[in-house]
PyMOL Python script that loads the backbone (N, CA, C, O; Angstrom):
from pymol import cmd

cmd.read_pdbstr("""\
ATOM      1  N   UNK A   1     146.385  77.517  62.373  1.00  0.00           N
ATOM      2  CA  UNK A   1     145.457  76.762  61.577  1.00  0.00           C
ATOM      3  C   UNK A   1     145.778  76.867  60.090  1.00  0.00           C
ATOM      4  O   UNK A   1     145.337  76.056  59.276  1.00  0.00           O
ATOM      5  N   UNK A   2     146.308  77.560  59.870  1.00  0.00           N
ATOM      6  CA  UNK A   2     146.691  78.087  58.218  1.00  0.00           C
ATOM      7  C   UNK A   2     147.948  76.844  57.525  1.00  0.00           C
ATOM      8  O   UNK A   2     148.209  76.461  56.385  1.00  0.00           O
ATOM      9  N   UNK A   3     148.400  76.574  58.682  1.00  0.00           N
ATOM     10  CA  UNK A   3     149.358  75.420  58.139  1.00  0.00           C
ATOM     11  C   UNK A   3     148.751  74.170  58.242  1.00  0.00           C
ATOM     12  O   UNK A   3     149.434  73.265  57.761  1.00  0.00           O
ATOM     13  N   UNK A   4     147.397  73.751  58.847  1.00  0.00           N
ATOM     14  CA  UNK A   4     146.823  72.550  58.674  1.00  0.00           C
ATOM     15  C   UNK A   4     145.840  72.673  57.242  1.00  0.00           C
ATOM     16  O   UNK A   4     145.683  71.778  56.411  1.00  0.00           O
ATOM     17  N   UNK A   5     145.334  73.820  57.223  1.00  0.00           N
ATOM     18  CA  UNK A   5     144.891  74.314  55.837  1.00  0.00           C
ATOM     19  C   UNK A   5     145.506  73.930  54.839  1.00  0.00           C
ATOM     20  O   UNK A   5     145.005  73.218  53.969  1.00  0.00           O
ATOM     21  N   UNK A   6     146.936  74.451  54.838  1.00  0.00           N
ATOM     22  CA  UNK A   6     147.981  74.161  53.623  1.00  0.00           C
ATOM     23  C   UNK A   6     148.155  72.972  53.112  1.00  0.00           C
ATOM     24  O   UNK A   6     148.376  72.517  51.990  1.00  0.00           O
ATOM     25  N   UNK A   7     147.903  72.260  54.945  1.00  0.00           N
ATOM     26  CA  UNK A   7     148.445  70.559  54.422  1.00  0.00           C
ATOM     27  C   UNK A   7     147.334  69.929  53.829  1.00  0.00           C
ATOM     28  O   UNK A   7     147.404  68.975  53.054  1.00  0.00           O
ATOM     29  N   UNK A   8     146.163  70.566  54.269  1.00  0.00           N
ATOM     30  CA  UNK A   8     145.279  69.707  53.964  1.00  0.00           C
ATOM     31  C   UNK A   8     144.805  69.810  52.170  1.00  0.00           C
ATOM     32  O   UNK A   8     144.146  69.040  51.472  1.00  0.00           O
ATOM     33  N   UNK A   9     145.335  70.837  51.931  1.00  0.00           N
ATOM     34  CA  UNK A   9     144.723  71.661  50.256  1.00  0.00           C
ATOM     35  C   UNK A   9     145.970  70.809  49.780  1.00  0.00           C
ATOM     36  O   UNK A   9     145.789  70.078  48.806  1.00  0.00           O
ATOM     37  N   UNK A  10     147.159  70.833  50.348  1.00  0.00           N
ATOM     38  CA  UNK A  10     148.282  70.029  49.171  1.00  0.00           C
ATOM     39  C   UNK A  10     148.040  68.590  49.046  1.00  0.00           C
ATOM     40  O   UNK A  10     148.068  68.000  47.965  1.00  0.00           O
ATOM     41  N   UNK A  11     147.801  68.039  50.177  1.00  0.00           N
ATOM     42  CA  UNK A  11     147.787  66.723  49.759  1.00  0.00           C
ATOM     43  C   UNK A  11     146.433  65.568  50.076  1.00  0.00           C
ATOM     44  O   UNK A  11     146.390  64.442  50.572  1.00  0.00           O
ATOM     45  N   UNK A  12     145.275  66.625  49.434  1.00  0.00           N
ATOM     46  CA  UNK A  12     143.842  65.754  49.737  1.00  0.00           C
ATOM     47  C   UNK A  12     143.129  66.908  48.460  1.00  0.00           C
ATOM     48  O   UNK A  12     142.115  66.688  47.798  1.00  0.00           O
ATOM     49  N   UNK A  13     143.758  67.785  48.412  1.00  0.00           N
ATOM     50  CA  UNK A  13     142.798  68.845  47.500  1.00  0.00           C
ATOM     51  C   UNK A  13     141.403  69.180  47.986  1.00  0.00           C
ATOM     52  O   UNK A  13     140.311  69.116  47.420  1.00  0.00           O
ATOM     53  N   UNK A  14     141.814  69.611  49.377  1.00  0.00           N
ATOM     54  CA  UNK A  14     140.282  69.984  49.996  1.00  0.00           C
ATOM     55  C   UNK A  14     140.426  71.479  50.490  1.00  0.00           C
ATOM     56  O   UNK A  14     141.202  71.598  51.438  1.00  0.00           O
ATOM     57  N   UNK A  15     139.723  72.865  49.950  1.00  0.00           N
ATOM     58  CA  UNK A  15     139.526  73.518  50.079  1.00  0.00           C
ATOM     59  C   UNK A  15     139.051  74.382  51.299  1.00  0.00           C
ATOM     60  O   UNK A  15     137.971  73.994  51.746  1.00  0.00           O
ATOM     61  N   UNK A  16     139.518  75.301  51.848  1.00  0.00           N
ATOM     62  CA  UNK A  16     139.268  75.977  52.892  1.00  0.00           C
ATOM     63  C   UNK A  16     137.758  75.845  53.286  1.00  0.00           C
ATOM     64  O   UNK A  16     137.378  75.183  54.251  1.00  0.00           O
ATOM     65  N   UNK A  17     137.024  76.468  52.532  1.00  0.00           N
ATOM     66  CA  UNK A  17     135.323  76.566  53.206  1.00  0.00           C
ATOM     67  C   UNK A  17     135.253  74.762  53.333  1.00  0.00           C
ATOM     68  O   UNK A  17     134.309  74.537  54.091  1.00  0.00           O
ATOM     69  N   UNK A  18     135.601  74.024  53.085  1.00  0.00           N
ATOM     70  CA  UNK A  18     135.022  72.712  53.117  1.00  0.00           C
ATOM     71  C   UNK A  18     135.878  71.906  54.561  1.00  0.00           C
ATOM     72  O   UNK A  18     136.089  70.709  54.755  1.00  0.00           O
ATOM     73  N   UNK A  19     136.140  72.793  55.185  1.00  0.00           N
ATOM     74  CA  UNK A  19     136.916  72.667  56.894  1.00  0.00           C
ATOM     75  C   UNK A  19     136.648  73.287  58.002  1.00  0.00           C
ATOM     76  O   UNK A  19     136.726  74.504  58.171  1.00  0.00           O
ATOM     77  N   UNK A  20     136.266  72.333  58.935  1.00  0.00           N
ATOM     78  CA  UNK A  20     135.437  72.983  59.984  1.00  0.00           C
ATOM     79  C   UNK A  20     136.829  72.264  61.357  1.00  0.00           C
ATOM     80  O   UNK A  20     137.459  71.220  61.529  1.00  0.00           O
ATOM     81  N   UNK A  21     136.687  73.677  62.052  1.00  0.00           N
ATOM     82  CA  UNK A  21     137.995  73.247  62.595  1.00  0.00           C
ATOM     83  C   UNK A  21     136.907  73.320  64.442  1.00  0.00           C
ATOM     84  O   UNK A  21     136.223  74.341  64.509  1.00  0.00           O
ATOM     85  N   UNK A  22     136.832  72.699  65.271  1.00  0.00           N
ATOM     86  CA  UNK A  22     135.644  72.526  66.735  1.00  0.00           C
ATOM     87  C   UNK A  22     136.821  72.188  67.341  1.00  0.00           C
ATOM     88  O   UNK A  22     137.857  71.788  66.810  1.00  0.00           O
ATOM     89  N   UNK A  23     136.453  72.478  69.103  1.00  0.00           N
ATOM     90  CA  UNK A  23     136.857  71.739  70.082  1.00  0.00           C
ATOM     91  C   UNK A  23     136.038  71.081  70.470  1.00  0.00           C
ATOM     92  O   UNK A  23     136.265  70.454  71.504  1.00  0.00           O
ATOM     93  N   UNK A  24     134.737  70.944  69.805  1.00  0.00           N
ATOM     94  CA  UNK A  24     133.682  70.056  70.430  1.00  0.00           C
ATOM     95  C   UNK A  24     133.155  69.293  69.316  1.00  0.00           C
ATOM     96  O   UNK A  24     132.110  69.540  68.714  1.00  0.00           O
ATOM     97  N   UNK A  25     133.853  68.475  69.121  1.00  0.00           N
ATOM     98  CA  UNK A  25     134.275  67.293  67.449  1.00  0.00           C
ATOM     99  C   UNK A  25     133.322  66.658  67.679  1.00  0.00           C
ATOM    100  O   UNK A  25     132.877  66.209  66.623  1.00  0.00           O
ATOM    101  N   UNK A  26     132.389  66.187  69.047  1.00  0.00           N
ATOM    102  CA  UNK A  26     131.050  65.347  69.050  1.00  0.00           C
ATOM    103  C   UNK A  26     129.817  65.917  68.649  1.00  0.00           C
ATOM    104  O   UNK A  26     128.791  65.239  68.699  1.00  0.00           O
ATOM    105  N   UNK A  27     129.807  67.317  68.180  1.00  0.00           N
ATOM    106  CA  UNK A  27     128.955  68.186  67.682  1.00  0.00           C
ATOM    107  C   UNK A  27     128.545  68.266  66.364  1.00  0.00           C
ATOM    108  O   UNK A  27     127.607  68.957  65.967  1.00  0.00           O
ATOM    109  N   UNK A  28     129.701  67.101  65.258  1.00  0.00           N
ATOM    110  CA  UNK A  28     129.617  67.430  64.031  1.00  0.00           C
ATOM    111  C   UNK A  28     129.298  66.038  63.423  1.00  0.00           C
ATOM    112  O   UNK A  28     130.299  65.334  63.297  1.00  0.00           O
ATOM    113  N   UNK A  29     128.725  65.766  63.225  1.00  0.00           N
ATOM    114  CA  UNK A  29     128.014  64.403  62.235  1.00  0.00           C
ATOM    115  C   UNK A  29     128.719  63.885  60.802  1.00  0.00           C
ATOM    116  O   UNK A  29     128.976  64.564  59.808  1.00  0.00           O
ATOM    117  N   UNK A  30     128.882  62.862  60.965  1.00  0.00           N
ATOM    118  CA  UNK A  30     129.308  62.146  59.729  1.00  0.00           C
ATOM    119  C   UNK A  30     129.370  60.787  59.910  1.00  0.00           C
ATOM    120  O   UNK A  30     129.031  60.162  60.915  1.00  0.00           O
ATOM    121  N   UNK A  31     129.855  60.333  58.810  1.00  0.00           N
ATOM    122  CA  UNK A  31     129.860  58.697  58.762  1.00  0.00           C
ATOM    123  C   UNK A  31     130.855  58.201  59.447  1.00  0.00           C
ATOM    124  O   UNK A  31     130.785  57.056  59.894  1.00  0.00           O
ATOM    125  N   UNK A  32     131.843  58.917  59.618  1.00  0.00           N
ATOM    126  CA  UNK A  32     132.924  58.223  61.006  1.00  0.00           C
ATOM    127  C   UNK A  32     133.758  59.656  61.244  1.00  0.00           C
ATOM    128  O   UNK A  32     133.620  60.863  61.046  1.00  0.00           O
ATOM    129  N   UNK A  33     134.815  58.603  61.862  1.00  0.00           N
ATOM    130  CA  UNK A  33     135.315  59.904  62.687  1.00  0.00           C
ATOM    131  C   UNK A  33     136.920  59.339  63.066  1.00  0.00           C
ATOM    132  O   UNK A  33     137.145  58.154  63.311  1.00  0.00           O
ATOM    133  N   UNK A  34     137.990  60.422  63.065  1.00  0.00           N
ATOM    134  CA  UNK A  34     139.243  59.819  63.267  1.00  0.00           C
ATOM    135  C   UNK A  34     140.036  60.741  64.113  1.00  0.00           C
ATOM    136  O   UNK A  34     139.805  61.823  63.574  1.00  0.00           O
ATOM    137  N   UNK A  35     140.727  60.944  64.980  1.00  0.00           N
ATOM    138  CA  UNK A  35     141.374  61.552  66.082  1.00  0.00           C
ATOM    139  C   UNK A  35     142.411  61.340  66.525  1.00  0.00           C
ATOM    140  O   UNK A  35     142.274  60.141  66.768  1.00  0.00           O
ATOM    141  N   UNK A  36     143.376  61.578  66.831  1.00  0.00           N
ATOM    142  CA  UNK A  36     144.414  61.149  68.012  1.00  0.00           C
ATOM    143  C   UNK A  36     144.434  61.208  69.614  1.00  0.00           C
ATOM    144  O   UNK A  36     145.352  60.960  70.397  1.00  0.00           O
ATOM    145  N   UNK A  37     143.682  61.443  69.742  1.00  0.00           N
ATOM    146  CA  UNK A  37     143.125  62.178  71.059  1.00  0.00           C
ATOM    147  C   UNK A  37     141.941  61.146  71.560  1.00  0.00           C
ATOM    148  O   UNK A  37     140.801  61.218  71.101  1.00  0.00           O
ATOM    149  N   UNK A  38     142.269  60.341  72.386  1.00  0.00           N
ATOM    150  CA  UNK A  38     141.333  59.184  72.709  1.00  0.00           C
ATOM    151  C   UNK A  38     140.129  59.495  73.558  1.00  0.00           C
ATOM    152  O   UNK A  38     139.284  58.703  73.975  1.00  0.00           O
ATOM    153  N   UNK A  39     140.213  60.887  73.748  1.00  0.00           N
ATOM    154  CA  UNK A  39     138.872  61.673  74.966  1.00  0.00           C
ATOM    155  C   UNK A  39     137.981  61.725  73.674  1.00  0.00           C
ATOM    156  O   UNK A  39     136.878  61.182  73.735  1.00  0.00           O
ATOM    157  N   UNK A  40     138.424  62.413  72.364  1.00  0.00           N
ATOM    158  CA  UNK A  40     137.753  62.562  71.287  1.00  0.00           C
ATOM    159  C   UNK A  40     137.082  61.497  70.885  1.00  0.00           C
ATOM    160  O   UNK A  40     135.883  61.475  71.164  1.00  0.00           O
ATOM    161  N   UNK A  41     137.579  60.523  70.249  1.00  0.00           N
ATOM    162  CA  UNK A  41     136.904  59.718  69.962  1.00  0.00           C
ATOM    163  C   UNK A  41     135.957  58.577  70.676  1.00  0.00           C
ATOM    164  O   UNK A  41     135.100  57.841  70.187  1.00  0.00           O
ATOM    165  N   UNK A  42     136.329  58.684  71.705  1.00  0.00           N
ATOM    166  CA  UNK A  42     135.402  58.112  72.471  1.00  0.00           C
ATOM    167  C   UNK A  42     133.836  58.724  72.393  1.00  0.00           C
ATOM    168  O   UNK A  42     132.800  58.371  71.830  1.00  0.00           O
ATOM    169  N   UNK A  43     134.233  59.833  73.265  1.00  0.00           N
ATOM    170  CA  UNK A  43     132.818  60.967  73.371  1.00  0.00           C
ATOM    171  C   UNK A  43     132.219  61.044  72.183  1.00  0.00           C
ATOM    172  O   UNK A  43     131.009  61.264  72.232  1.00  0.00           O
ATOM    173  N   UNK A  44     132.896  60.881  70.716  1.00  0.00           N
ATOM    174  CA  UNK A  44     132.174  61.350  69.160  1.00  0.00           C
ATOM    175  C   UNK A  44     131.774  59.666  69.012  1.00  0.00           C
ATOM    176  O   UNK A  44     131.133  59.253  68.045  1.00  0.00           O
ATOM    177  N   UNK A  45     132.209  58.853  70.018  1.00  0.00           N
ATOM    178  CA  UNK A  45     131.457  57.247  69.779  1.00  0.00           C
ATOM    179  C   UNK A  45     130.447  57.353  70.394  1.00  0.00           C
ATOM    180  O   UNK A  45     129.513  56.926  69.714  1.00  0.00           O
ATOM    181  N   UNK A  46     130.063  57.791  71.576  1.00  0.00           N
ATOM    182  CA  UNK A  46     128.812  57.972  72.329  1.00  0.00           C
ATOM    183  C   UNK A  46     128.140  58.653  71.668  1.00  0.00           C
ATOM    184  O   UNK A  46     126.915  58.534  71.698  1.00  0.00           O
ATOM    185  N   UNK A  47     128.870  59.712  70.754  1.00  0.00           N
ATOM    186  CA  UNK A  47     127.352  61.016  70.794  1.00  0.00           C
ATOM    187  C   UNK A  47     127.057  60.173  69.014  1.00  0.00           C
ATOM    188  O   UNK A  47     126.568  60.890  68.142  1.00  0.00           O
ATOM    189  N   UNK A  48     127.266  59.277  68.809  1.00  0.00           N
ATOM    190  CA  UNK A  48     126.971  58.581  66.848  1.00  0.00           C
ATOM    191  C   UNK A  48     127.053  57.101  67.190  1.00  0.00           C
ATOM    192  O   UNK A  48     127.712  56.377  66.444  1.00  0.00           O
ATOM    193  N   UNK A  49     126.359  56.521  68.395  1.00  0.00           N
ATOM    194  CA  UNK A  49     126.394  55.087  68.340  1.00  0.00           C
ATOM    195  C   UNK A  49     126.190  54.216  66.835  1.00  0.00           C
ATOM    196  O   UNK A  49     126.302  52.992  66.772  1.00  0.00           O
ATOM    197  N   UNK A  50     125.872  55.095  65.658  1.00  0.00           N
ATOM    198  CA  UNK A  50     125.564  54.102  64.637  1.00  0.00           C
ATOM    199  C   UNK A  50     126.589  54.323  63.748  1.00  0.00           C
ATOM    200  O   UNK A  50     126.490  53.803  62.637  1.00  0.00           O
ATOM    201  N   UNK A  51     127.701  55.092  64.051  1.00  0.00           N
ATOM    202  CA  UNK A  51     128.569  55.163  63.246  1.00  0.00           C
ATOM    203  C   UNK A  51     130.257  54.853  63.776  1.00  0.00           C
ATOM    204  O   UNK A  51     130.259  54.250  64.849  1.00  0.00           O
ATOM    205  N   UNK A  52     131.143  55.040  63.433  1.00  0.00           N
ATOM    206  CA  UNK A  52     132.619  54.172  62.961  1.00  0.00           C
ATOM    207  C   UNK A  52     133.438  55.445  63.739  1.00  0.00           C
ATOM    208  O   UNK A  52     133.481  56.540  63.178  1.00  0.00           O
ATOM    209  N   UNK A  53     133.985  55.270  64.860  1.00  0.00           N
ATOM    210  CA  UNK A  53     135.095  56.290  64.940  1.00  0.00           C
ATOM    211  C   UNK A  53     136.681  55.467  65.249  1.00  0.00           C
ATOM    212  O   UNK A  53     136.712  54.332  65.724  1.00  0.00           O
ATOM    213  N   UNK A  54     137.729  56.115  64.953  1.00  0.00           N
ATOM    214  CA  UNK A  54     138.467  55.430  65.225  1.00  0.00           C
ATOM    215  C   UNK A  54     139.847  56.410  65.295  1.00  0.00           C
ATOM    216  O   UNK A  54     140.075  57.290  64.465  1.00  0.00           O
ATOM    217  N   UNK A  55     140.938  56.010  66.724  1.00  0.00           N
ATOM    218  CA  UNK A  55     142.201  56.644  67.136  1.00  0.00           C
ATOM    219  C   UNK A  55     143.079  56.755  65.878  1.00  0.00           C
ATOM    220  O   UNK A  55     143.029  55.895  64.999  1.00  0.00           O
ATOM    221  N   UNK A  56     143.938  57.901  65.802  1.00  0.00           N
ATOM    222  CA  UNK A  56     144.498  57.740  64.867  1.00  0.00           C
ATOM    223  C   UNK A  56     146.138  57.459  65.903  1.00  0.00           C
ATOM    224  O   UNK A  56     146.590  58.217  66.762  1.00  0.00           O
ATOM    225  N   UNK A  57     146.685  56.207  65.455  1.00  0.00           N
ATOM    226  CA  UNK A  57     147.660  55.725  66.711  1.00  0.00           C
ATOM    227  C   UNK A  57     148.617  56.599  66.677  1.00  0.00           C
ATOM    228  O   UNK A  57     148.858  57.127  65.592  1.00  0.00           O
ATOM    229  N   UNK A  58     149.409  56.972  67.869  1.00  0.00           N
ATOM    230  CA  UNK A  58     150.587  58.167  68.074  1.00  0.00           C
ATOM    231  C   UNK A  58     151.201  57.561  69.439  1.00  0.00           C
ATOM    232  O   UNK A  58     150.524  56.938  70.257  1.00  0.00           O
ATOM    233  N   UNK A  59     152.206  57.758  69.534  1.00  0.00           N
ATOM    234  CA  UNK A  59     153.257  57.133  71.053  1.00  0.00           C
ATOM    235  C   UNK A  59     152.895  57.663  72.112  1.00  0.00           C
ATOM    236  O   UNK A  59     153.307  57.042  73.092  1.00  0.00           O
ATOM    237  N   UNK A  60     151.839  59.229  72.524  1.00  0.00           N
ATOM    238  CA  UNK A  60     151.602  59.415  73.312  1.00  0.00           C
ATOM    239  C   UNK A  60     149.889  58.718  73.698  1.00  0.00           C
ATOM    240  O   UNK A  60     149.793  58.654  74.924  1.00  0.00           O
ATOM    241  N   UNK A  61     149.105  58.412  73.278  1.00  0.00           N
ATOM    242  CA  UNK A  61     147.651  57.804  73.210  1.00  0.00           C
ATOM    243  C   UNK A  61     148.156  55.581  72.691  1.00  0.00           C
ATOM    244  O   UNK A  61     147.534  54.982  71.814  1.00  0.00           O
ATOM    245  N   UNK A  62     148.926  55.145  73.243  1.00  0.00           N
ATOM    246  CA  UNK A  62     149.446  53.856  72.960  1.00  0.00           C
ATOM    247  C   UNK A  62     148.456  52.908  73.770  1.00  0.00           C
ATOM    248  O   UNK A  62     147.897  51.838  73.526  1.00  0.00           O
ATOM    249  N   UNK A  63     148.495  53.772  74.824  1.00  0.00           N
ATOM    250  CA  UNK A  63     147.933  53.025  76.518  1.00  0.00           C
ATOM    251  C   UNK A  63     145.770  53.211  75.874  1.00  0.00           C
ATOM    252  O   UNK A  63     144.973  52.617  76.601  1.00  0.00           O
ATOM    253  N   UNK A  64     145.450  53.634  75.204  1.00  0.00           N
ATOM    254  CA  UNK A  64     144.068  54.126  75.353  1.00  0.00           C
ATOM    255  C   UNK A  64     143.400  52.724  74.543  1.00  0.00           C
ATOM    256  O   UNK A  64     143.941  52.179  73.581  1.00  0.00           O
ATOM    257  N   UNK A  65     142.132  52.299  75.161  1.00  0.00           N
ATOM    258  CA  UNK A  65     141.468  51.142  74.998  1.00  0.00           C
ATOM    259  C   UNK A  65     140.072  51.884  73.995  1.00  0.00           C
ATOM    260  O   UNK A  65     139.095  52.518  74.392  1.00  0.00           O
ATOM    261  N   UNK A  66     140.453  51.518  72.685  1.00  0.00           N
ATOM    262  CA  UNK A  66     139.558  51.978  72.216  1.00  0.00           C
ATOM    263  C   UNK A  66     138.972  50.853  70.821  1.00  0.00           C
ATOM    264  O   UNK A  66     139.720  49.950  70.446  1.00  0.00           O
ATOM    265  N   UNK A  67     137.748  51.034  70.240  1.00  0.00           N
ATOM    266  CA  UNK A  67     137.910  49.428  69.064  1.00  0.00           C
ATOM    267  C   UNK A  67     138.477  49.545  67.853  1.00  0.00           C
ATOM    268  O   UNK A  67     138.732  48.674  67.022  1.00  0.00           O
ATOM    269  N   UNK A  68     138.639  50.635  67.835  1.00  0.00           N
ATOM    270  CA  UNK A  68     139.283  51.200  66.273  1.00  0.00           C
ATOM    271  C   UNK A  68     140.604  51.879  66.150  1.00  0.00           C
ATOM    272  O   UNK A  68     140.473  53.044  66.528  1.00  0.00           O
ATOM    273  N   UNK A  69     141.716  51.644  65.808  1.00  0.00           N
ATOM    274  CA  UNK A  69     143.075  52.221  66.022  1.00  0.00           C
ATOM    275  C   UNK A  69     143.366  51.971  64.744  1.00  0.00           C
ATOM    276  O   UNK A  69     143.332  50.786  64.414  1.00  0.00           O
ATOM    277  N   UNK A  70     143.678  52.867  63.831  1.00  0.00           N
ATOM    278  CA  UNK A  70     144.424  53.552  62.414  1.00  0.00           C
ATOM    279  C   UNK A  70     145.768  53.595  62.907  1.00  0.00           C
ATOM    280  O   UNK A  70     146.046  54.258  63.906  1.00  0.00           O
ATOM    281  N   UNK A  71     146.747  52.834  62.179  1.00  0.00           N
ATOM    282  CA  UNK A  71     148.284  53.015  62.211  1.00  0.00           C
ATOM    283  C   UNK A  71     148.971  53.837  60.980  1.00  0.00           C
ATOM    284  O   UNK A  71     149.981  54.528  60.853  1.00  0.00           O
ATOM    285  N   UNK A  72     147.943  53.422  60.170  1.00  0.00           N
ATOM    286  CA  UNK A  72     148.930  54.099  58.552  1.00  0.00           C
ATOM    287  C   UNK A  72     148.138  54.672  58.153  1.00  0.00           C
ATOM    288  O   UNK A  72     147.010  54.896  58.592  1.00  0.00           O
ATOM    289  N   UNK A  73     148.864  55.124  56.851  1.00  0.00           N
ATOM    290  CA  UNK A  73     147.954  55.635  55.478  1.00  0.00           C
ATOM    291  C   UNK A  73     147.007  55.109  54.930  1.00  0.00           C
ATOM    292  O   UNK A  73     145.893  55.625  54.843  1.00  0.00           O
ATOM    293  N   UNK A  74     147.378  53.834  54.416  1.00  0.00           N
ATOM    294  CA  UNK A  74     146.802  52.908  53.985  1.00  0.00           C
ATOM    295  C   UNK A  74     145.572  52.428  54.818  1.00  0.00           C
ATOM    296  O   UNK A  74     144.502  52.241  54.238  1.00  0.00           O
ATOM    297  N   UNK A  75     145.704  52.207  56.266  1.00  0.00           N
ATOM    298  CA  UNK A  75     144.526  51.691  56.796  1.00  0.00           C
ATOM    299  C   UNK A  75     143.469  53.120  57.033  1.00  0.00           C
ATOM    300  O   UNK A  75     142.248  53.193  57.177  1.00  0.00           O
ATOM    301  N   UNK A  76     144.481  54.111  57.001  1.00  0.00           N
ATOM    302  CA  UNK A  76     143.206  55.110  56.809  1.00  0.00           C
ATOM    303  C   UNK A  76     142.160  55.325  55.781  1.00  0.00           C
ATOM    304  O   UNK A  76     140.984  55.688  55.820  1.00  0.00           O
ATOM    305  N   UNK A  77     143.058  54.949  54.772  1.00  0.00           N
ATOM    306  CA  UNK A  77     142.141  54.602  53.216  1.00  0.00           C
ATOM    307  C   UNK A  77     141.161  53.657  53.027  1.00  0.00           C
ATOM    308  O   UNK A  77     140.111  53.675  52.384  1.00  0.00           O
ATOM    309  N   UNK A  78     141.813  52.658  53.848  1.00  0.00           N
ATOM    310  CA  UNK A  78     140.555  51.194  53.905  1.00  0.00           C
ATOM    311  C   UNK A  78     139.393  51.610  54.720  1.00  0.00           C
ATOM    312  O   UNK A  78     138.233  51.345  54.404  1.00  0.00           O
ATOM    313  N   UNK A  79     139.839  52.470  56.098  1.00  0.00           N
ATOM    314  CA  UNK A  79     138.690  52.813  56.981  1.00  0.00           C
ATOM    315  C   UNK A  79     137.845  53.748  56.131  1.00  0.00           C
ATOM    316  O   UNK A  79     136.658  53.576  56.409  1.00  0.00           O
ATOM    317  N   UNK A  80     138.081  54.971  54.900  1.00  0.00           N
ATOM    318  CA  UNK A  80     137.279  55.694  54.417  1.00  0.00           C
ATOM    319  C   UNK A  80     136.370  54.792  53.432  1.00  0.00           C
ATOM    320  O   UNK A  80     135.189  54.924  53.110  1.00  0.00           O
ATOM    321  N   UNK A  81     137.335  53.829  53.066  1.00  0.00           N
ATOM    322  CA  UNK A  81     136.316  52.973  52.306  1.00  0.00           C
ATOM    323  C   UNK A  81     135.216  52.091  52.706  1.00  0.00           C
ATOM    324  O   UNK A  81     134.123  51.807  52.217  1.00  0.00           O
ATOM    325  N   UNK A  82     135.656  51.861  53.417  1.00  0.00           N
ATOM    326  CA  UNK A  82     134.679  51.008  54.124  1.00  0.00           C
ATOM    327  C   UNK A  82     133.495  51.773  55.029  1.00  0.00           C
ATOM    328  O   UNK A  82     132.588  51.081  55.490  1.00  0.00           O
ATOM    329  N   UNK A  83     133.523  53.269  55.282  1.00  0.00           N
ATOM    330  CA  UNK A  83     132.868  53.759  55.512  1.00  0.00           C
ATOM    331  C   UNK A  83     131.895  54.068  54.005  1.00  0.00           C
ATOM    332  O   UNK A  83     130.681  53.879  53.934  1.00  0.00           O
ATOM    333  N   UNK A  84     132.711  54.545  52.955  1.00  0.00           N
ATOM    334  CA  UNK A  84     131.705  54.496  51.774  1.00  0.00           C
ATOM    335  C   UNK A  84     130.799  53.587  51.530  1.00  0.00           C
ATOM    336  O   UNK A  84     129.752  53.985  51.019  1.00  0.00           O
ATOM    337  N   UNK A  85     130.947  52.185  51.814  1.00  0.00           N
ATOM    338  CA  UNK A  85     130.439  51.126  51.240  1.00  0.00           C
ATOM    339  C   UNK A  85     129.526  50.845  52.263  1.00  0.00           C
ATOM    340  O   UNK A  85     128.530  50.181  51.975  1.00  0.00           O
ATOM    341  N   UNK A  86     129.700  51.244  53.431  1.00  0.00           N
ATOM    342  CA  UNK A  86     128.445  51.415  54.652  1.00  0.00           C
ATOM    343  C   UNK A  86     127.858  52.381  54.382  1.00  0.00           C
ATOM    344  O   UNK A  86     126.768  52.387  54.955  1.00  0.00           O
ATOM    345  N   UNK A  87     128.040  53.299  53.735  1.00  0.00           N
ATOM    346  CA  UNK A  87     127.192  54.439  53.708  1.00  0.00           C
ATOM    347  C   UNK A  87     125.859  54.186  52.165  1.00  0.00           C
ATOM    348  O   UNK A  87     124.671  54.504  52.214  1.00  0.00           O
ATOM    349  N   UNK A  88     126.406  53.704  51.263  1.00  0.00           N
ATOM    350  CA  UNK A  88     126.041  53.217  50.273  1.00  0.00           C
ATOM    351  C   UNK A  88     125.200  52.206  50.160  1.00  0.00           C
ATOM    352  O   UNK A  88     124.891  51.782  49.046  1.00  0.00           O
TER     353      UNK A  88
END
""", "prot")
cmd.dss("prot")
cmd.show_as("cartoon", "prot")
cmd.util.cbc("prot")
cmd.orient("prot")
């Protein structure tokens, strides 16, 4: 976990206490939600029907039917935004 830490402090500037690391990701509330893992996001769509989750796409999760699929950087940026502007 110390190397997702690292990555996450170098290139987002987000600090250790402000990371909550679950195997049970439908437990934690927010305005959306992003995963690679298509069991995840599904289940964190059921348990926040009023909110935005979405796959983050990878070659092994290609096949998974889900409404929201993130390919890049960039669309990850649009999805945070657009969560701001729903939240707002």
């Amino acid at each position: 976990m110390s190397e997702r830490i690292d990555w996450m402090r170098q290139y987002f500037d987000i600090q250790p206490l402000q990371i909550v690391f679950s195997c049970e990701k439908h437990l934690i509330s927010g305005d959306g939600f992003v995963d690679d893992n298509p069991e995840n996001v599904l289940y964190w769509a059921r348990s926040h029907p009023e909110k935005t989750a979405a796959l983050w796409d990878a070659p092994y999760n290609r096949n998974a039917r889900v409404q929201r699929r993130l390919r890049s950087w960039p669309e990850l940026l649009d999805f945070a935004r657009f969560l701001k502007l729903r939240s707002s």
